[in-house]
ZATITOR-490824 format. One record per atom (N, C-alpha, C): atom name; x, y, z. Coordinates in steps of 0.05 Angstrom, whole numbers, padded with zeros to 5 digits. Atoms other than C-alpha are relative to their C-alpha. Example, Ala and Ser with C-alpha at 12.3 -4.5 7.8 and 13.67 -1.06 7.14 Angstrom:
2
name, x, y, z
N, 00018, -00024, 00000
CA, 00246, -00090, 00156
C, 00018, 00024, 00000
N, -00016, -00024, -00001
CA, 00273, -00021, 00143
C, -00015, 00022, 00014
END
This chain:
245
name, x, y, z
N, 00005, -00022, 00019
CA, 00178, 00085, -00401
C, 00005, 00027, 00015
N, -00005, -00029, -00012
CA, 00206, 00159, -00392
C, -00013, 00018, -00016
N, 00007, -00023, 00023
CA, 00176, 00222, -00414
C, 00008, 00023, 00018
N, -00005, -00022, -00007
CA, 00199, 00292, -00405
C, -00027, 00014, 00005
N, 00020, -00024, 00000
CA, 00158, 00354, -00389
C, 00006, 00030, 00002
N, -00005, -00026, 00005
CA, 00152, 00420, -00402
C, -00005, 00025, 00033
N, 00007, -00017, -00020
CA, 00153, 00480, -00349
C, 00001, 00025, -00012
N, 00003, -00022, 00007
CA, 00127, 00548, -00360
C, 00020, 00020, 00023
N, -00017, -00020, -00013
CA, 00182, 00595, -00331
C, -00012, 00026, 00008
N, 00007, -00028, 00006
CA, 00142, 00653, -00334
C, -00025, -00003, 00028
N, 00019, -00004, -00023
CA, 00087, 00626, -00277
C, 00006, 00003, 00024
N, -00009, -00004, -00024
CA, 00093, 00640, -00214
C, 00009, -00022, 00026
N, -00006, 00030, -00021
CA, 00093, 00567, -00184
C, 00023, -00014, -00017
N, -00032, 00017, 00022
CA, 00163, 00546, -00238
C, 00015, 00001, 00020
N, -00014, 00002, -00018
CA, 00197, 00551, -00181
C, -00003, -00031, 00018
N, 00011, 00017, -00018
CA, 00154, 00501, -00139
C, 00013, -00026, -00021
N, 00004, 00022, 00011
CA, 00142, 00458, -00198
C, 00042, -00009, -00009
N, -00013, 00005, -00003
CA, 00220, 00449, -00208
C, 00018, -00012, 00018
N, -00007, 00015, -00016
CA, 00234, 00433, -00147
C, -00015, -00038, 00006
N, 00011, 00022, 00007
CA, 00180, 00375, -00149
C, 00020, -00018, -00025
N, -00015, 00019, 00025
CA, 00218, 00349, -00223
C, 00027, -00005, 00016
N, -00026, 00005, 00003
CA, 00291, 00356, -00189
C, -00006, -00031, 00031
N, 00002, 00012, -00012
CA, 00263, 00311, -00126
C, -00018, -00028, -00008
N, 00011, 00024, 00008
CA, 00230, 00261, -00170
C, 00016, -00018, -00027
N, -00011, 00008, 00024
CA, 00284, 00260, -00217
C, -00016, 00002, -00032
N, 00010, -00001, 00031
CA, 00233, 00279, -00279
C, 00012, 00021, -00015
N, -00010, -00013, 00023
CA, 00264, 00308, -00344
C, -00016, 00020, -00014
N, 00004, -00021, 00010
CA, 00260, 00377, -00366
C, 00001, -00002, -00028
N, -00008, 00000, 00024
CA, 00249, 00392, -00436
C, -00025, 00021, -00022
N, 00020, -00010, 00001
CA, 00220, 00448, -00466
C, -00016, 00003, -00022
N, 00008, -00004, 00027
CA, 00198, 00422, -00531
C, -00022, -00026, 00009
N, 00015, 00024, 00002
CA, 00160, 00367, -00498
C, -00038, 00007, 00000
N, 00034, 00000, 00011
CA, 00079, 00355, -00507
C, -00007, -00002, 00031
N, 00016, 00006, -00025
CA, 00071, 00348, -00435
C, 00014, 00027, 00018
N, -00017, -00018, -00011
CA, 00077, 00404, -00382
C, -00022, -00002, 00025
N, 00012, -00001, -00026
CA, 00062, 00408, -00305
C, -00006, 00025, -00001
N, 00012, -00027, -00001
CA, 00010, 00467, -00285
C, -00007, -00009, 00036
N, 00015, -00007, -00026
CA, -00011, 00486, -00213
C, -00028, 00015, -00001
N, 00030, -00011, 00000
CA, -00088, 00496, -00202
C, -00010, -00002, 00020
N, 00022, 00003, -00026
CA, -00124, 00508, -00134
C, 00028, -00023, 00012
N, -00027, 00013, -00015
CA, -00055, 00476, -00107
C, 00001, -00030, -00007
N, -00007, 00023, 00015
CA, -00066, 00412, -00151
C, 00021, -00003, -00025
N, -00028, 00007, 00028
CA, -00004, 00389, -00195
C, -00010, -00014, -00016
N, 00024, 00012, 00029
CA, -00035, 00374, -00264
C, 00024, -00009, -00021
N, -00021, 00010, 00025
CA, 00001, 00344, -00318
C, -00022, -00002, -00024
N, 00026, 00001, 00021
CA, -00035, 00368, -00384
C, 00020, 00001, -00025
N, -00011, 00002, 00029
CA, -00022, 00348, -00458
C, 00000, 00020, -00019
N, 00000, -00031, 00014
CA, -00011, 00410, -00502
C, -00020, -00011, -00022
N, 00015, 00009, 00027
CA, -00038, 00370, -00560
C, -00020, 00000, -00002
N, 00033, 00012, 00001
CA, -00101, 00334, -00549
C, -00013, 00005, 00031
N, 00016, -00007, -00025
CA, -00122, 00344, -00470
C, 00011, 00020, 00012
N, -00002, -00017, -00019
CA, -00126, 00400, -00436
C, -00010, 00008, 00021
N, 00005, -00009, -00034
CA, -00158, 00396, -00364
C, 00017, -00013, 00009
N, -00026, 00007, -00016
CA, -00099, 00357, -00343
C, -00007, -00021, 00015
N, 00000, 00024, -00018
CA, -00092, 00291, -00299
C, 00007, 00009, 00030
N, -00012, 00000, -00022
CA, -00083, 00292, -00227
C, -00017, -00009, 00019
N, 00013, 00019, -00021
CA, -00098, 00259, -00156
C, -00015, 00018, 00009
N, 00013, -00008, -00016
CA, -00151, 00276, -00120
C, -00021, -00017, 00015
N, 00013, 00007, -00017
CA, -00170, 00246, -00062
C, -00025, 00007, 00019
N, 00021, -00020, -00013
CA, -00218, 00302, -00032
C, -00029, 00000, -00026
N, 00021, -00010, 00023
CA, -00262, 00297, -00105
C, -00019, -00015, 00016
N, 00024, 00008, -00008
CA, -00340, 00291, -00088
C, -00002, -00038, -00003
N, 00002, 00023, 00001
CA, -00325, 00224, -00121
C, 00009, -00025, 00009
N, -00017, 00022, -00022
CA, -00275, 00189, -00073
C, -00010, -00002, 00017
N, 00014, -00003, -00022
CA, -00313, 00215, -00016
C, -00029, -00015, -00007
N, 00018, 00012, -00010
CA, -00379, 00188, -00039
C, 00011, -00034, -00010
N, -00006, 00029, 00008
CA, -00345, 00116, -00063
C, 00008, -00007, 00029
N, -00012, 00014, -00025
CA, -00317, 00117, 00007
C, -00019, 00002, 00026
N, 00032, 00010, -00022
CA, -00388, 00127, 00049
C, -00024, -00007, -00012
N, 00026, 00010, 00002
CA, -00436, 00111, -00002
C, 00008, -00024, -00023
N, -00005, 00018, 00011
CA, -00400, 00063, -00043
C, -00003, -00031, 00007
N, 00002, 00019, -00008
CA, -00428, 00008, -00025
C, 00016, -00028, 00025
N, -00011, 00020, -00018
CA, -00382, -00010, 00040
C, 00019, -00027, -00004
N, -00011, 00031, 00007
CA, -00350, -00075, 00053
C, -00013, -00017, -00008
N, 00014, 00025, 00013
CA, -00399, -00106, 00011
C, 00007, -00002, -00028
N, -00012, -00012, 00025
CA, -00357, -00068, -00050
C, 00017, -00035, -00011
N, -00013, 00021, 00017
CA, -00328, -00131, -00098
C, 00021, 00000, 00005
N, -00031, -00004, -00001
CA, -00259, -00103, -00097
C, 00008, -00009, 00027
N, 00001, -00011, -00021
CA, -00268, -00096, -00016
C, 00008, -00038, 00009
N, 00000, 00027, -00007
CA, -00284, -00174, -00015
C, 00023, -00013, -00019
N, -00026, 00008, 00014
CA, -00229, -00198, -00062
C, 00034, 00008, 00019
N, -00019, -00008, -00017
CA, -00178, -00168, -00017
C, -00005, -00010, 00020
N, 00009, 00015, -00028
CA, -00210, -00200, 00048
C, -00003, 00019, 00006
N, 00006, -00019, -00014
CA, -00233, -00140, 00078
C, -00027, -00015, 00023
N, 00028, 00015, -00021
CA, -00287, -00162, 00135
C, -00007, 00016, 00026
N, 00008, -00023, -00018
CA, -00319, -00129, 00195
C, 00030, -00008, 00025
N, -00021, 00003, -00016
CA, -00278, -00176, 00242
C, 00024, 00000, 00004
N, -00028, 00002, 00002
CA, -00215, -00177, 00217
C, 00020, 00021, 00005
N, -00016, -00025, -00008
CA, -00157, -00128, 00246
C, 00008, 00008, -00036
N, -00001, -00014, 00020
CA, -00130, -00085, 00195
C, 00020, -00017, -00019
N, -00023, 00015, 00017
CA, -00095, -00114, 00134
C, 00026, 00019, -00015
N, -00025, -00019, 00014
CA, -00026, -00087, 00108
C, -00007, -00005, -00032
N, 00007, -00010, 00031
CA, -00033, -00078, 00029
C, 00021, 00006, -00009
N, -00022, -00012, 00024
CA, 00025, -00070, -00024
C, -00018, 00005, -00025
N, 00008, -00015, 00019
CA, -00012, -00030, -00078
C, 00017, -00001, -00016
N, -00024, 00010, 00018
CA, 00047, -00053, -00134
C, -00003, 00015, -00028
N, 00008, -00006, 00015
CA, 00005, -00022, -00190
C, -00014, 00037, 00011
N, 00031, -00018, -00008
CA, -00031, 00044, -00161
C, -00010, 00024, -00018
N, 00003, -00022, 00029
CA, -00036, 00090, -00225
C, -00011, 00025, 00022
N, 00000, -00020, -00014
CA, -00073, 00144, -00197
C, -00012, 00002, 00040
N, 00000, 00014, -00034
CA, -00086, 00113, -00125
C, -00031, -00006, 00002
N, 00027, 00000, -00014
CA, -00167, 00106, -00131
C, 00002, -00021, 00007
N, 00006, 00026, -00018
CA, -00159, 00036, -00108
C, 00013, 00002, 00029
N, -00014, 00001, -00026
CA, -00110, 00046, -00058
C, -00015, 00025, 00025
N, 00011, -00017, -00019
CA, -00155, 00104, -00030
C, -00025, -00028, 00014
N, 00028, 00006, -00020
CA, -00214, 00057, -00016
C, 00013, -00021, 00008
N, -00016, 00017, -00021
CA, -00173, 00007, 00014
C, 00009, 00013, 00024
N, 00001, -00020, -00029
CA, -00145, 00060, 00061
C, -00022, 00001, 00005
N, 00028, -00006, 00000
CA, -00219, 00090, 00063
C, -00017, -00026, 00019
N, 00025, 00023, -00018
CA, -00245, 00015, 00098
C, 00023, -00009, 00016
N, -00012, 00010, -00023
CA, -00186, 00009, 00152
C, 00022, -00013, -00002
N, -00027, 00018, 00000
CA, -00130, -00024, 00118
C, 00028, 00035, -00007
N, -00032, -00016, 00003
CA, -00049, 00005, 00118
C, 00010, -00007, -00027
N, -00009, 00000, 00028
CA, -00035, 00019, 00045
C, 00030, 00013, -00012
N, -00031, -00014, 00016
CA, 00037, 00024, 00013
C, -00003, -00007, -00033
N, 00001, -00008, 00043
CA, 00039, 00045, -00062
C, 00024, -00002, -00001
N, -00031, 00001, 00009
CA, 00092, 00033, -00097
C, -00002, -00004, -00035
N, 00006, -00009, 00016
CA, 00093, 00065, -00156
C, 00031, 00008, -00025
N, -00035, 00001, 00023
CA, 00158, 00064, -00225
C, -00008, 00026, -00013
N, -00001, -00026, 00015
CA, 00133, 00121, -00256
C, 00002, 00028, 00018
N, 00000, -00028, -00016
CA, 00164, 00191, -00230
C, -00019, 00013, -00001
N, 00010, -00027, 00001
CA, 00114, 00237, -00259
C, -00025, -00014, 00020
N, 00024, 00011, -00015
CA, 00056, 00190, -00231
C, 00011, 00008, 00034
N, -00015, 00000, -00029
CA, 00099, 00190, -00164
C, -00015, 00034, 00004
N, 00001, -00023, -00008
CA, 00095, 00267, -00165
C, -00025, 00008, 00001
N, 00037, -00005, 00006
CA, 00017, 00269, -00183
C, -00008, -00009, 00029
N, 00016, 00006, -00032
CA, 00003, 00222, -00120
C, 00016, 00015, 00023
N, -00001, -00015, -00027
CA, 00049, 00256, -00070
C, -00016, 00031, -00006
N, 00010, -00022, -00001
CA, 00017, 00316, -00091
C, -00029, 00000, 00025
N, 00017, 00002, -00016
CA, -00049, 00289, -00069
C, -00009, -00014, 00020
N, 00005, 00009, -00028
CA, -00034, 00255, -00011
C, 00006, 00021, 00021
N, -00005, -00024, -00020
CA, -00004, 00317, 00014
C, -00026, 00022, 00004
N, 00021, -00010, -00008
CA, -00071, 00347, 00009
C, -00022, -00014, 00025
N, 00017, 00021, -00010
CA, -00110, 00284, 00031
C, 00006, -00001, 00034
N, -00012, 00001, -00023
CA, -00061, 00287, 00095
C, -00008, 00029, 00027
N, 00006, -00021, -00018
CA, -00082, 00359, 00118
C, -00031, 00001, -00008
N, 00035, 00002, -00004
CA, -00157, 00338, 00116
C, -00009, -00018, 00022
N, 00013, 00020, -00010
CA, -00204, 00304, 00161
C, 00000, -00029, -00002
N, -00004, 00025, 00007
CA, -00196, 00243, 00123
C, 00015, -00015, 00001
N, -00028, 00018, -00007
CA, -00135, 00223, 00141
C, 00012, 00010, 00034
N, -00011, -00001, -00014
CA, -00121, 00256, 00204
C, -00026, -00018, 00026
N, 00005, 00017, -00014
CA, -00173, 00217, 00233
C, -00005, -00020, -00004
N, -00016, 00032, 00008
CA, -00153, 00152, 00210
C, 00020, -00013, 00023
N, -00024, 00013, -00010
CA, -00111, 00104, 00253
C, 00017, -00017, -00022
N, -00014, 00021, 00018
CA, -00086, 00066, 00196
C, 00008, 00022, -00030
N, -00021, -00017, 00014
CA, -00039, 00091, 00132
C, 00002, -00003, -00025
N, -00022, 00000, 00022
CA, -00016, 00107, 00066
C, 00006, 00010, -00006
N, -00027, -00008, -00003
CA, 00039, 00119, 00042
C, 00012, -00007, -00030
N, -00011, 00003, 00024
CA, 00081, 00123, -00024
C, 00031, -00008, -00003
N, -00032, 00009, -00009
CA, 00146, 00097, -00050
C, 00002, 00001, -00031
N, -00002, 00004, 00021
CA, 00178, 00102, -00113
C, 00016, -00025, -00016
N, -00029, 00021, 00005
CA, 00209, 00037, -00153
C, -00030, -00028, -00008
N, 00018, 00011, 00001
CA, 00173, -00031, -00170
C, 00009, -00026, 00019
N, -00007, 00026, -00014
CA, 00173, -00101, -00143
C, 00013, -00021, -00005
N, -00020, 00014, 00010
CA, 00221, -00124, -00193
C, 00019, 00010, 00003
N, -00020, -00011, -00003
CA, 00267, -00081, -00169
C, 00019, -00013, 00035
N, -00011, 00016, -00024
CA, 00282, -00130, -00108
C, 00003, 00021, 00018
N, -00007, -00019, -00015
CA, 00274, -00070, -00060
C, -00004, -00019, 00026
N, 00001, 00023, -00027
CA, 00300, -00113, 00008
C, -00015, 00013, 00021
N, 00022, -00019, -00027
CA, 00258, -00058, 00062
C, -00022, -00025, -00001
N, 00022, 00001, -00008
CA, 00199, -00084, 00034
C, -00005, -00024, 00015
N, 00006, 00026, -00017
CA, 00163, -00138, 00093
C, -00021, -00004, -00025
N, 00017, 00013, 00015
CA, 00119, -00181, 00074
C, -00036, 00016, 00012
N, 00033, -00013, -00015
CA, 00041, -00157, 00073
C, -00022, -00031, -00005
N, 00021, 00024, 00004
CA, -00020, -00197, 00079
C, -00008, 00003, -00032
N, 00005, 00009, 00026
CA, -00040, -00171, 00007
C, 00017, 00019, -00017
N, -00016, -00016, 00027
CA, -00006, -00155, -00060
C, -00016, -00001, -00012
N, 00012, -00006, 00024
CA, -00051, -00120, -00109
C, 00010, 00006, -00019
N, -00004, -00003, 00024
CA, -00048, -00115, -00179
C, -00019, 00013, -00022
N, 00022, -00012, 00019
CA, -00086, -00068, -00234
C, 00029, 00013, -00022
N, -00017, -00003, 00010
CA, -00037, -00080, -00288
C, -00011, 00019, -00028
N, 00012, -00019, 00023
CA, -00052, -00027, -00352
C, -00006, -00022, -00026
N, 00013, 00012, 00018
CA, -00103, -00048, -00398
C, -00014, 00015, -00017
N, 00010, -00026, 00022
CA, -00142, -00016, -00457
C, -00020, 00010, 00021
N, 00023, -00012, -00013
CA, -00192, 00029, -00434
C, -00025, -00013, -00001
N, 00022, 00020, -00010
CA, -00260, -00002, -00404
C, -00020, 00015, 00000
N, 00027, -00033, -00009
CA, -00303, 00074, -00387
C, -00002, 00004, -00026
N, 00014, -00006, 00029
CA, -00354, 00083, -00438
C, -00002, 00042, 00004
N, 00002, -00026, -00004
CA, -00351, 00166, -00406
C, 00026, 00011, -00020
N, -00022, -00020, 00018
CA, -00317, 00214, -00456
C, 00020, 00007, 00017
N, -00020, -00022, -00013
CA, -00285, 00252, -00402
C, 00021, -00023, 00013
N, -00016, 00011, -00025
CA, -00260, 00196, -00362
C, 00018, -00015, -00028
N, -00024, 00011, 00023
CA, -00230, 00160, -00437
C, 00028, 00018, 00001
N, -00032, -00019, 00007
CA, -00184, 00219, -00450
C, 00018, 00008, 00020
N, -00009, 00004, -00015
CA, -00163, 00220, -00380
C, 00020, -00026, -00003
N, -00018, 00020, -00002
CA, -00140, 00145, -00379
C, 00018, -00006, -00036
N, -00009, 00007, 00018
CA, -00122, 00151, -00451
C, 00031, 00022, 00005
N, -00023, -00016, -00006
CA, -00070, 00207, -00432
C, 00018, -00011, 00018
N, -00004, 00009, -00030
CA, -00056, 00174, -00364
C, 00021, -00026, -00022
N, -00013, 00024, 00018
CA, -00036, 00109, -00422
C, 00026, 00009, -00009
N, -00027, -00012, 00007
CA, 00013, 00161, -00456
C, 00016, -00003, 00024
N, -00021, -00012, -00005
CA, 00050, 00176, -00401
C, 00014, -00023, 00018
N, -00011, 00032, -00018
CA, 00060, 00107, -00367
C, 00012, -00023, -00016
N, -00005, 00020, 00027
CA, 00057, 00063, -00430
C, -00007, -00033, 00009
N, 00010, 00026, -00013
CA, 00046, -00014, -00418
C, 00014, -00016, 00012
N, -00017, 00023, -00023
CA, 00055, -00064, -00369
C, 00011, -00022, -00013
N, -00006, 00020, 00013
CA, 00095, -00109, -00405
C, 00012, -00027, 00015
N, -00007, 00031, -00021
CA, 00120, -00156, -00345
C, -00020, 00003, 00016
N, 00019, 00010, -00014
CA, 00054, -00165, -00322
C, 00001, -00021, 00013
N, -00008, 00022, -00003
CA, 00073, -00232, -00316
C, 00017, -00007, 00021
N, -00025, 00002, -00020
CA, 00133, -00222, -00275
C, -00005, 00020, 00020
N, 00013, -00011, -00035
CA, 00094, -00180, -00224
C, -00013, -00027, 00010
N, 00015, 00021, -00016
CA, 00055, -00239, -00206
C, 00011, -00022, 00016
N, -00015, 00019, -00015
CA, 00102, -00283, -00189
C, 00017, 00004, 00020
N, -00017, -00016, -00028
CA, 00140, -00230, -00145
C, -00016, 00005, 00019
N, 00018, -00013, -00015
CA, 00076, -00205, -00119
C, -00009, -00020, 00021
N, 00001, 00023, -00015
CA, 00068, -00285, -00096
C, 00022, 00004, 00023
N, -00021, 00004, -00031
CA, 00129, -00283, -00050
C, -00002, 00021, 00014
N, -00007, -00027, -00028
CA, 00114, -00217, -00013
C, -00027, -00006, 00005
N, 00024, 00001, -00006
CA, 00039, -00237, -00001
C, -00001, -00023, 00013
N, 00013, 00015, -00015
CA, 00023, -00268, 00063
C, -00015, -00025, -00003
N, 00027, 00010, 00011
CA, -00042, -00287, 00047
C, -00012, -00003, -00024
N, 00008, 00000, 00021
CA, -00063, -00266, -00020
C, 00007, 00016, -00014
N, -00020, -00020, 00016
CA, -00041, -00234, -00082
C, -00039, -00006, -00013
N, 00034, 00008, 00013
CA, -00114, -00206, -00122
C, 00008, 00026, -00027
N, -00013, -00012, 00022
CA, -00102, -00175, -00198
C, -00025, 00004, -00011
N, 00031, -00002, 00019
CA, -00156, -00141, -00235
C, 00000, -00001, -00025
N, -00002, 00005, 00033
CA, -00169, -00155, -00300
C, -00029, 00005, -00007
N, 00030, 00005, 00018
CA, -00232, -00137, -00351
C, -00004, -00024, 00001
N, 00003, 00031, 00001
CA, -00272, -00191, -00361
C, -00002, -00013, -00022
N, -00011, 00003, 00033
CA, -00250, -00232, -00418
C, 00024, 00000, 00001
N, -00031, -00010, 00004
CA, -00176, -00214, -00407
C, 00002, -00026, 00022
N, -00001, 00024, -00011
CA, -00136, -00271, -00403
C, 00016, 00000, 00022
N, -00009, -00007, -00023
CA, -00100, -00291, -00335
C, 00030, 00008, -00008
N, -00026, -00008, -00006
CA, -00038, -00263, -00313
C, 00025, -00034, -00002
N, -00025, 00027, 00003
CA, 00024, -00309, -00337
C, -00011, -00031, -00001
N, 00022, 00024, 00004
CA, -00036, -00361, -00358
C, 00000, -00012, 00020
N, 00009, 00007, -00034
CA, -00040, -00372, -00284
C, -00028, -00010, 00007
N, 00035, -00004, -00015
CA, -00118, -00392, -00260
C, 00016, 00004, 00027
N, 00004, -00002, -00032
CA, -00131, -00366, -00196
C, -00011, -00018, 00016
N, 00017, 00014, -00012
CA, -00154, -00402, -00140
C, -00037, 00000, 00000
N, 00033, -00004, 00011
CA, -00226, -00366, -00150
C, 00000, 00040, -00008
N, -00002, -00019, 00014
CA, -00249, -00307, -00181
C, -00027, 00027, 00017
N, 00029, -00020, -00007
CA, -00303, -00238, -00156
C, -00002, 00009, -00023
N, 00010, -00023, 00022
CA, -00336, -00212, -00215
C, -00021, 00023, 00009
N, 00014, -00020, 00000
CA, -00367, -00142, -00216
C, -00008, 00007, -00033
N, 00011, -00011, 00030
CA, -00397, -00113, -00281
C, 00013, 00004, -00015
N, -00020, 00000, 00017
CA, -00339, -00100, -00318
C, 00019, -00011, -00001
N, -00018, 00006, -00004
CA, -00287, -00128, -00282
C, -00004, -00026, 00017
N, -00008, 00028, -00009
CA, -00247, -00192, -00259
C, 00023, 00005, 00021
N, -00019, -00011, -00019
CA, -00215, -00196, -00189
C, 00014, -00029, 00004
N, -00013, 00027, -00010
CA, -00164, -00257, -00191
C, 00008, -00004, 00022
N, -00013, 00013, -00037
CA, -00144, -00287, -00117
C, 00006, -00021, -00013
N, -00016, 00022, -00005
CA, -00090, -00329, -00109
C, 00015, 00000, 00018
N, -00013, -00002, -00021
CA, -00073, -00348, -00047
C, 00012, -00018, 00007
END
């Protein structure tokens, strides 16, 4: 799914923000419902229509930072579905799905080397935005371990990629957050991605590049990926973490 966006010519960052669209390849258009804004040096993508505080990454929010020291650690559901453990060296990670990267942050965040790999341009341009922040912080410069972005999917047979110990999956599903603010976020976030319709046909690619384990999240209730069972399952309160290894 493609969508254009609008640029205001008249601000003083249309310069910037153009150069971002011509290096991500996203389509100009100035009748479209969607338009990139610069705020406090965050690249926002806001709907003229219905939302207007705009989507964008942020790695630095109060809320990444406390999910990543008070979030309950490697004792986090997601943390254990992935194999995360005290003894174990660091795990490589293909993030295949990373919408706006909060998973792929707390995976970086507990020691593992995270590559995103991400089909949607404008999303592309949302997360390098805020990894390029995330990168001139504390948070990453004292890190030994990585991530990193890429644009394209994993049906796109890209031959670079090695194999990692895990392939994640958080394929787009209806919305799950009972929070107002956070619906119209992922309900906009829905516009501009649209759905995963080879859900199915990630899993079975995501099997051959995974080492060790491939782990897909799903609500709970939502049936498996390509009516697959997993070998076993982590439930958290809302959600379902398939492993199959």
């Amino acid at each position: 799914m493609t969508i254009s966006i609008k640029i205001d010519q008249s601000k003083n960052y249309s310069s910037c923000i153009n150069e971002i669209c011509k290096i991500w390849d996203i389509r100009i258009d100035s009748t479209s419902d969607f338009e990139f804004i610069i705020e406090n040096d965050y690249l926002k993508i806001i709907d003229l229509k219905e939302y207007h505080s705009g989507v964008y990454v942020d790695f630095l929010s109060k809320q990444s930072v406390y999910r990543q020291s008070f979030g309950g650690g490697k004792k986090q559901t997601i943390l254990k579905a992935i194999g995360v453990t005290k003894s174990r060296t660091p795990l490589n990670i293909l993030d295949a799905t990373p919408g706006l990267g909060k998973d792929s942050f707390v995976f970086f965040s507990h020691g593992c080397n995270v590559h995103m790999l991400e089909r949607n341009e404008i999303v592309c341009a949302l997360l390098e935005n805020g990894l390029n922040k995330l990168k001139n912080s504390e948070n990453y410069t004292n890190k030994e371990n990585s991530l990193t972005l890429e644009k394209g999917t994993i049906l796109d047979n890209i031959g670079h990629l090695d194999m990692f110990d895990v392939v994640y999956l958080d394929p787009m599903y209806p919305k799950r957050n009972k929070s107002a603010s956070v619906k119209k976020e992922m309900a906009m976030f829905h516009k501009i991605v649209g759905d995963d319709k080879d859900s199915d046909f990630l899993l079975e690619k995501a099997k051959s590049l995974a080492k060790k384990r491939v782990v897909v999240k799903r609500p709970k209730g939502a049936p498996f990926l390509n009516s697959l069972k997993p070998d076993f399952e982590y439930l958290s309160k809302n959600t379902r973490y398939d492993v199959y290894i």
